[in-house]
N, C-alpha and C positions, 0 to 999 in steps of 0.2 A: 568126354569133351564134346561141348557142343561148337559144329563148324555153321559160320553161316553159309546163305548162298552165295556163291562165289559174284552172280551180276549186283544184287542188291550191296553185297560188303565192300566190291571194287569201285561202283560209283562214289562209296562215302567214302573212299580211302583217300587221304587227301597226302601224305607223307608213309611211304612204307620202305622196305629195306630188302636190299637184292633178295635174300633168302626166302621173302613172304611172296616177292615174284616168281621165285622158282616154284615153291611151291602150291599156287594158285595156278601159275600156269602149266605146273603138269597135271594137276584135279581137273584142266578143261583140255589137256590132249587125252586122258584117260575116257573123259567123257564123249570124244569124239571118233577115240580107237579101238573100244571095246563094249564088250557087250557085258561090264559089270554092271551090277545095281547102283542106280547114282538115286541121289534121293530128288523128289520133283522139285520143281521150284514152284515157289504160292504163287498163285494168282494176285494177292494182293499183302501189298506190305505194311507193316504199321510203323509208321516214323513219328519218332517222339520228338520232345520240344526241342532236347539235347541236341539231337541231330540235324534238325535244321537250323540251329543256331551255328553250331559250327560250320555248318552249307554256307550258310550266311555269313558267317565273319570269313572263310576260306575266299569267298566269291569278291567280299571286298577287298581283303587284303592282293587280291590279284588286278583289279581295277586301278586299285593304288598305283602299283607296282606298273603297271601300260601304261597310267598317265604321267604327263612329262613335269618333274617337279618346275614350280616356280622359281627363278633364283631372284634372289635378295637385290633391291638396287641399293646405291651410294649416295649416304647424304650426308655431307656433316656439318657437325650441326652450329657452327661459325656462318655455314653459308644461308641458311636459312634465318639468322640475325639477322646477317647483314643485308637479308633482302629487304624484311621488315626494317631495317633503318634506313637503306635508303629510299623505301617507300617517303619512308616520314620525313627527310631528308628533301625529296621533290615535292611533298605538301609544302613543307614551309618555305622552299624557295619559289611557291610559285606566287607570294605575298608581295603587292607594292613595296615595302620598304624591310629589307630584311637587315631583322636585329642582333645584337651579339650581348649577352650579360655575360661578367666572370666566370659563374658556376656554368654556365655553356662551355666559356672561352677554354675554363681548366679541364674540364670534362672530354673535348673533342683531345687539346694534348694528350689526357692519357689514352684516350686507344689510338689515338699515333705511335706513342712509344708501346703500348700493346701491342699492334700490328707490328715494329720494326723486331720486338721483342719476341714474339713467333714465327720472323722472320728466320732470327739470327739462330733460332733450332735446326734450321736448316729441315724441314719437313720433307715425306718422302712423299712426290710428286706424282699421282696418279690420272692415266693416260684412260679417257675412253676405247671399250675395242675397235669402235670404227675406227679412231685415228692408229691406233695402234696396226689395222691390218691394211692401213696404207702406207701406212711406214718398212712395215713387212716386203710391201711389191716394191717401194722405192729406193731400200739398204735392206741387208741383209746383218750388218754390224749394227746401224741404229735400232733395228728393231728388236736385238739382244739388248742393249742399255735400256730399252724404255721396259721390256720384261720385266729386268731386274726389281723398276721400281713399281709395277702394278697396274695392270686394267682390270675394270670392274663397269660393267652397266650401270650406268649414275640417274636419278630423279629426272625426271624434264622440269628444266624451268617454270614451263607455266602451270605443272601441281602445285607452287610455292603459294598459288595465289588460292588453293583450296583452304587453305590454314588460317583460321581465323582466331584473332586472340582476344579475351576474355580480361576488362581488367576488375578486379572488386580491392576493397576497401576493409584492410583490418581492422583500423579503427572504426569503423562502422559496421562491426561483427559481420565482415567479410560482406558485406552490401554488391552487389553488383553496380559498378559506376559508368559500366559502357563501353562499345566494342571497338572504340576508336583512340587512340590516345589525345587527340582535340577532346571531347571528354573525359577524358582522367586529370586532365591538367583541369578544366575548367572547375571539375571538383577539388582539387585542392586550393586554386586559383578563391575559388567562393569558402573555404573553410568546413569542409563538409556538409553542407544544406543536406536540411532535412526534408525529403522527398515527398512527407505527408505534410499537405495543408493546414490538417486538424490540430489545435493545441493538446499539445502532448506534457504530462504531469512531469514526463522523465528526460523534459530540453530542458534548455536554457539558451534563449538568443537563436533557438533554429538548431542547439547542435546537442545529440544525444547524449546522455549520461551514461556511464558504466554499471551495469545493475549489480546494487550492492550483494552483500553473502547476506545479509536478512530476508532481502526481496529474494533473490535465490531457494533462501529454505521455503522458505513462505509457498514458492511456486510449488517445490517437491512438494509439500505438506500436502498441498490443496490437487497435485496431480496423482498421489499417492491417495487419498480420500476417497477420489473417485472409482477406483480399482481394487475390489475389496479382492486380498488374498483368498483362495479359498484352502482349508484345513486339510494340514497333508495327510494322504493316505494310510499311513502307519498308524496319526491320531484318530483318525476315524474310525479304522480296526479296532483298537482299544475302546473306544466309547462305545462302539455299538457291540462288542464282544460280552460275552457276560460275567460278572464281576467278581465274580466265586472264583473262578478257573486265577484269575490275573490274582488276587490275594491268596489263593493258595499254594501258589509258586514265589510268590515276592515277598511276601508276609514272612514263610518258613525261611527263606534265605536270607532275611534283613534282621531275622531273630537270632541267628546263627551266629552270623558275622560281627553280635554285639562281644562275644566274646571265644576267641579261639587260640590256641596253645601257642600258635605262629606269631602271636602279639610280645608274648613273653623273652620269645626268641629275639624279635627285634629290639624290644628294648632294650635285653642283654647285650647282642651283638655293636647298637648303639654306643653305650656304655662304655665297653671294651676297646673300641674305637676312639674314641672321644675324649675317656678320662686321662687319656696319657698327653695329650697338648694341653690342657689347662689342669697342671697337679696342681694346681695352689685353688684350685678354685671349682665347690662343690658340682655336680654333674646331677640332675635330675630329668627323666625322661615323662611327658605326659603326652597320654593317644587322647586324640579328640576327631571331630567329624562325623559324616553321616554313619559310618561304619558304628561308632562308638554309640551314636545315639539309634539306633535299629531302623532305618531307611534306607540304608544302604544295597547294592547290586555286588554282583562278583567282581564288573568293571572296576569297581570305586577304588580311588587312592588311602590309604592309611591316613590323615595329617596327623603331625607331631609336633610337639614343642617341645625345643630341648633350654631347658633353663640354666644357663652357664652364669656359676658366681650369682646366684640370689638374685635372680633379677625380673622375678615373678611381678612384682607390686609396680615395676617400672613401668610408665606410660610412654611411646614416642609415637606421635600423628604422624613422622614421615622419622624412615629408618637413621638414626644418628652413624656417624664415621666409625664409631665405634662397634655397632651391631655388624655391619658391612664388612668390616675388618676379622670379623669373628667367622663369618656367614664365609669366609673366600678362604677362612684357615677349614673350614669344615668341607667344603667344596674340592681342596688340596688333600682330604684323608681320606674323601671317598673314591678322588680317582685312583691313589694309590693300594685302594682295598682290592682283596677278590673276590669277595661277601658280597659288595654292592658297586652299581655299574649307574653313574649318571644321566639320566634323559635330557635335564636344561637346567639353566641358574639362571632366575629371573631377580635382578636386583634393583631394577627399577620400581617397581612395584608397589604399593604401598605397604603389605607387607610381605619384605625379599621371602622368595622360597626357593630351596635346590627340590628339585624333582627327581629321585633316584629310585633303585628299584632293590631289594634287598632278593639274591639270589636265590640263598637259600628256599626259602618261602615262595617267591615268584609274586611277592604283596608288594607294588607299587607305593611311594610314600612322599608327602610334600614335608619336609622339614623346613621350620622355623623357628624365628627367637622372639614369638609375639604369645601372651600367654593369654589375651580375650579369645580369642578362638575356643580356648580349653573352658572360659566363663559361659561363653554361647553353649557349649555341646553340656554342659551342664542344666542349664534353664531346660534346653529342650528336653531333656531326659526325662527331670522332675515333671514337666507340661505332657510328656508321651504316657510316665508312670500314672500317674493321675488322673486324665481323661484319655483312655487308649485310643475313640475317636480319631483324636487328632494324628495318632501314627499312622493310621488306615490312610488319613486323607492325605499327610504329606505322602507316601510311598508313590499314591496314586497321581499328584501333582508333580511331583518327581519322574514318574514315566512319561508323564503325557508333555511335561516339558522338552525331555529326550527328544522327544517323538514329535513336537512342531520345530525341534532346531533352535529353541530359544534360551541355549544355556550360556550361548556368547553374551548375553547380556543379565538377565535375571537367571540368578544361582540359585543351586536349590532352597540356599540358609533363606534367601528372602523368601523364596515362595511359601518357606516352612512357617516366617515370617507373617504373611499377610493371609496363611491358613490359621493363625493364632489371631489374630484382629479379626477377622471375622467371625470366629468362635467366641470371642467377647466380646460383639456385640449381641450375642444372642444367648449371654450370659450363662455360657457354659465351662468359662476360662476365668479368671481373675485378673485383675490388671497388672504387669509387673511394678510398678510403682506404690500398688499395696505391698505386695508379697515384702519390697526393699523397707515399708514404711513403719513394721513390725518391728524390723532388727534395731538395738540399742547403738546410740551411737559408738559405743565402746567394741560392739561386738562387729564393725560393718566392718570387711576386708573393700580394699580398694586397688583397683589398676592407675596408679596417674589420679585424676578427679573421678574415675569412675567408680560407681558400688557394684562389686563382682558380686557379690555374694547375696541370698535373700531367704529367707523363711521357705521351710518346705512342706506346711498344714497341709491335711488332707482337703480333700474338694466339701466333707463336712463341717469341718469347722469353719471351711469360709462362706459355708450357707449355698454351696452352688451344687447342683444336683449329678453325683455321676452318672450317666446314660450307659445303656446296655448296649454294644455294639451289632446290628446286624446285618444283614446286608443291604435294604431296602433303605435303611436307615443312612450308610452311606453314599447312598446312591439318590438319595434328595437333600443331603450336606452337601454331596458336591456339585448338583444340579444349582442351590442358591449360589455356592461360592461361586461356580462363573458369571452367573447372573449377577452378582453384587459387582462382580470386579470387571464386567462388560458395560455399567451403566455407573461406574465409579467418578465423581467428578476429579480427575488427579490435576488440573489448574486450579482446583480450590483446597481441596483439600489433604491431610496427610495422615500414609496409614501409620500407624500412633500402637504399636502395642504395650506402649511404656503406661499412658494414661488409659489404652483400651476404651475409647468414648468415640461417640458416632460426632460427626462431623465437626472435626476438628480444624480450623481455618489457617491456612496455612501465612495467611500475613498478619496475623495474631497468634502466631504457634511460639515464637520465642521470648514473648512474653510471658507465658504461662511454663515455662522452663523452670527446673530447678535452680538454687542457688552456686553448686557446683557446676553446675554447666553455664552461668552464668559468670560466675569469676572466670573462668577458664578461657572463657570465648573473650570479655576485656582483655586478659591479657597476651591473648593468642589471635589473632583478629580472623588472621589468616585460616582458622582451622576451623569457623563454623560449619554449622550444618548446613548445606546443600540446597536450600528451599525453591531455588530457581531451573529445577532441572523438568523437567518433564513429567517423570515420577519420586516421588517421594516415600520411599520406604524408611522409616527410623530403626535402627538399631535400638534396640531397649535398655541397653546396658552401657555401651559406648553411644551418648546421649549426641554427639559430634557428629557420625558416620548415616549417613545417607546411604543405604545397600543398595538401591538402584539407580545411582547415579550415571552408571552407564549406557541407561537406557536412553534410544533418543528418539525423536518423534517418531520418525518412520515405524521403530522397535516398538514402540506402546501400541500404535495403530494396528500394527498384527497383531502384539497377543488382548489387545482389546476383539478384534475382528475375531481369531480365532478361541474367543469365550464367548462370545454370542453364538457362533456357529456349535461349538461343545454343547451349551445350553439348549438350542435347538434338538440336537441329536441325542442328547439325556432327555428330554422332555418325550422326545417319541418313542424312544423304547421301554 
């Protein structure tokens, strides 16, 4: 055990306990009564930062502690109105002719009955100490009663007049109108004048207007423009990382997950579930999603449709009483399961989903009663089997999405979306609108107006050439794709993978519409397609459904911003 030196330890000891005085102070009678071996003491000490911090905080807390606190004075705060009123009170009576209107006349009565009303509280009357320790030499009884009710060191008078007040103008988005109340009147008095001379687009007669929620965004737009996000760090890693390493961990895991034993399990346990509240009425389970289609991560949720009583071919643009009704008896079987544990029931939605978690497995799952979900994860299968290209790049657009934070708005399904529109433009994909234009009309299955269903030729018979995937190869696909979609005009035009054609105009796009989508939109007014939103993504299948409709402007300007910057940073490495 090492002991310090007794001088150097006792000055830092700032709190110690009788026993470490005992024995400290027999180590320095030892040292002065005997002729044992004491060890030297250094010549020089090394003090760390620790220890003069403590010196320092030890040395102020004892400064503290000598100096004499300040104690609090008494002000309350009635008395400091009323000084301010009566200030204003001798301005205006010091006027030749002093006036009285009603709203004066009614105004002064009520703080009369205020005043008599805070009266009749009976408040407890508090005594300065000077009067107080004169009352003390004068009674010895009164100076008990005035105890009772309180001395305190009260403000001096003439601090009142340190306080100056500030009036501004809500209606004049908080305008400062002047430190006098002769000006605040005079500004209401005038109707709020507008204090710049200049003709302003946004008066009318001198008096400001309320800036609308147009002029509002308009501002953000144009203050967010100037402030370019720069590309978060995670995406960065990924782009400038090399491209092998990130497909041969995502690629094997998104190939996996297209099919595993644990699918089989939930459907069954579904099933088992499920078919005993609708016996009159068939039970079919179908898995769909990125999982299904091989883009998927470990994160990823299962989605499913559960198709109760035949109701695949059935189309609803917004969920009917009767889906709702279904969706809250299914929501009622899962809490009572022990199989599966609910996360949320989003029934607002456009299409309602419960989010539960199937225990057994530990596979996350969104359950629904919509069955185009199940038509999407279709198309994209055939589009992945057929030109594998395009699984590479969605996988890849699907991380880098993660990774700038913009799943709250653009989902993966769109991105996987406008990774197929740009692959037919560069005619490596076929348009979906051929694929459907093959089927006989006898043979076409349908959601609602929609045609689910399409031809599945290979890439030779439709003339289009399948490319050989390799690295270098991917990695100047996705160098254009950001480049395309960085310099994409989205107020002109729409990404289109139905038609698959370059620049499609978006206020001549409903006219070149099919005839199904054209009856349907007559008599559905309400449920057109989206044309007015900032981005325009088309669904290919459900011809109605705008997928990025959620996006709003601020949203497009970052992932516009942050595909120029990707593009930059593909182009250098």
């Amino acid at each position: 055990m090492r002991i310090e030196d007794i001088n150097t330890f006792w000055t830092d000891k700032a709190d110690y306990s009788d026993a470490e005085r005992l024995f400290y102070e027999g180590i320095a009678v030892s040292r002065s009564g005997s002729n044992e071996y004491v060890r030297p003491v250094p010549t020089a000490v090394k003090t760390t930062k620790k220890s003069k911090k403590r010196k320092a905080m030890a040395e102020n807390q004892q400064q503290q502690q000598q100096q004499p606190q300040k104690s609090l004075l008494y002000l309350n705060p009635l008395t400091l109105e009323a000084s301010f009123f009566l200030d204003t009170l001798e301005c205006v009576s010091r006027q030749s002719q002093v006036q009285l209107d009603p709203h004066l006349a009614h105004l002064l009565e009520r703080i009369v009955v205020g005043i008599e009303n805070y009266l009749d509280k009976k408040p407890t009357y508090i005594v300065p100490k000077e009067t107080q320790q004169q009352q003390v030499a004068a009674n010895d009884q009164a100076a008990t009663a005035t105890v009772a009710g309180g001395s305190v060191n009260f403000v001096p008078p003439n601090e009142f007049a340190k306080i100056k007040r500030t009036f501004n103008c809500t209606a004049c988005t908080h305008r400062i109108v002047g430190t006098t109340i002769a000006k605040a009147v005079a500004h209401l008095a005038e109707q709020h004048p507008n204090p710049n001379p200049n003709p302003n687009p946004n008066t009318i007669n001198g008096q400001r207007l309320a800036q609308t929620k147009q002029e509002k965004k308009l501002a953000e737009v144009e203050a967010r423009s100037k402030n370019t996000l720069q590309l978060p760090k995670k995406a960065k890693a990924l782009v400038s990382a090399d491209i092998t390493c990130m497909f041969k961990d995502k690629y094997q895991v998104a190939d996996k997950l297209k099919v595993m034993p644990e699918y089989d399990d939930i459907e069954r346990d579904l099933c088992k579930l499920i078919a005993p509240s609708f016996a009159n009425q068939p039970v079919r389970i179908y898995k769909f999603g990125s999982r299904i289609t091989g883009i998927g991560s470990c994160s990823s949720d299962l989605d499913v449709f559960v198709d109760i009583g035949n109701k695949f071919h059935k189309f609803e643009h917004r969920a009917s009483k009767e889906t709702i009704s279904k969706l809250r008896v299914l929501r009622g079987l899962f809490c009572a399961s022990n199989e599966w544990r609910i996360i949320n029931v989003i029934e607002q939605a456009r299409v309602p989903i419960i989010k539960t978690c199937h225990l057994p497995s530990g596979i996350e799952c969104d359950i629904c009663l919509n069955s185009l979900g199940f038509c999407n994860t279709n198309l994209l299968k055939y589009l992945f089997e057929a030109q594998p290209l395009v699984q590479y790049m969605c996988i890849y657009v699907k991380t880098w999405l993660e990774r700038c934070r913009l799943t709250e708005q653009i989902s993966t399904y769109s991105m996987a979306l406008m990774v197929i529109y740009f692959l037919q433009l560069k005619q490596l994909l076929p348009a979906i609108a051929l694929l459907q234009l093959d089927e006989s009309v006898s043979a076409k299955q349908r959601v609602g107006p929609w045609v689910a269903n399409f031809t599945q030729k290979s890439l030779n018979d439709l003339k289009i050439k399948q490319i050989e995937v390799t690295v270098s190869l991917i990695k100047e696909n996705m160098r254009d794709l950001f480049k395309f979609y960085a310099t994409f005009n989205y107020e002109r035009f729409v990404v289109c993978p139905y038609f698959g054609q370059q620049n499609i105009q978006i206020s001549n796009y409903e006219k070149s519409m099919p005839k199904r989508y054209l009856d349907y939109a007559c008599q559905n007014p309400e449920t057109v397609l989206q044309l007015r939103k900032p981005m325009v993504v088309q669904d290919p299948i459900q011809l109605n459904h705008n997928v990025t409709k959620a996006v709003t402007k601020n949203g497009l300007q970052t992932f516009v911003d942050y595909c120029a910057q990707t593009t930059a940073l593909l182009a250098d490495s």
